[in-house]
C-alpha angles and dihedrals in degrees: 000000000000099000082048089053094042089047095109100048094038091058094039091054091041092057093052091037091056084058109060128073129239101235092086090061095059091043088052094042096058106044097077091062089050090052094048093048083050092048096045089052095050094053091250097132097068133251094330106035089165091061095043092043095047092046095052097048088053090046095050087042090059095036089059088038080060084038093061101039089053093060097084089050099052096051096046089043109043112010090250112129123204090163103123093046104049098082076064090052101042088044087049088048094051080039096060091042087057100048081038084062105038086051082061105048103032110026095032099027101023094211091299088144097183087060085046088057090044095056086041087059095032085055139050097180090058084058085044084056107038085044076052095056088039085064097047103054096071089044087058096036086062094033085122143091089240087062097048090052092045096051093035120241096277096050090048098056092047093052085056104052071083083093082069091067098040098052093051088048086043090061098048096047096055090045092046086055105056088061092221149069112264127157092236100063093042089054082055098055097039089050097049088044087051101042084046087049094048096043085054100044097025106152122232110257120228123265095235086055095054119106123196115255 
């Protein structure tokens, strides 16, 4: 009902969408992390810019992990593709784990390696994360057409059901990091456990409801 309901719009956004290139995703993506780096060296993120600024590149990295799970729904669901656009978002998302990370290592912990294992001991959610970036750098690796064509289509889409995995430890991991138990990061957690749930067990949606993309 709703992707009949949607089917105007859909058709009208898909037409425009069709239209424009990738490239600027990956430009717009990528500004906030540059104003946030400007903002932690002149002193604009308050009296710990390191935590703030860790804390928002692994947000926007879960929030474009969701982003890009939440593509194949849309469109079966409403008409709305985003197709062309998920292996950005998917790449953004790999992009802002990484910068997350190095923040981490080189601007918090500035390389001291034995403070970095004895965060890695102090703290589980730091080994969540880190198990959460493991699984993504396959997904990015074979974020191209070669690979498809060189696993094989099948193959392919089974390796990156490893973005399963990385969004629900994602998840755990931010709300294991706030220490505490605020709505925002449950949200996050039951969110990334449902859009998991429903990729997994999406139902097939009718032919009369189909609309040509």
């Amino acid at each position: 009902m709703l992707r009949l309901t949607m089917q105007p719009l859909a058709q009208f956004l898909n037409g425009w969408l069709r239209r424009l290139p990738t490239w600027p995703v990956y430009v717009a993506g990528i500004v906030p992390a540059m104003v946030y780096f400007y903002w932690a060296v002149s002193n604009q993120l308050g009296a710990d810019p390191l935590q703030v600024l860790e804390r928002q590149l692994g947000k926007w990295a879960l929030q474009l992990l969701i982003l890009t799970l939440l593509v194949t729904p849309l469109r079966k669901w409403t008409g709305i593709s985003l197709l062309k656009f998920r292996r950005a978002f998917g790449l953004l998302a790999f992009c802002y784990v990484c910068l997350h990370l190095l923040t981490w290592v080189v601007l918090d912990k500035q390389f001291y390696w034995s403070e970095i294992l004895s965060d890695l001991y102090k703290r589980p959610y730091i080994i969540i994360g880190m198990t959460a970036f493991l699984a993504l750098i396959p997904l990015a690796i074979t974020s191209n057409n070669r690979s498809i064509r060189a696993l094989g289509a099948a193959r392919w889409k089974n390796l990156h059901r490893l973005s399963y995995v990385a969004i629900i430890l994602g998840a755990v991991h931010y709300l294991l990091l706030v220490k505490a138990w605020p709505p925002e990061p449950i949200l996050y957690v039951a969110g990334a456990i449902l859009l998991v749930l429903i990729r997994i067990r999406m139902p097939k949606i009718p032919k009369f409801l189909q609309l040509n993309q």
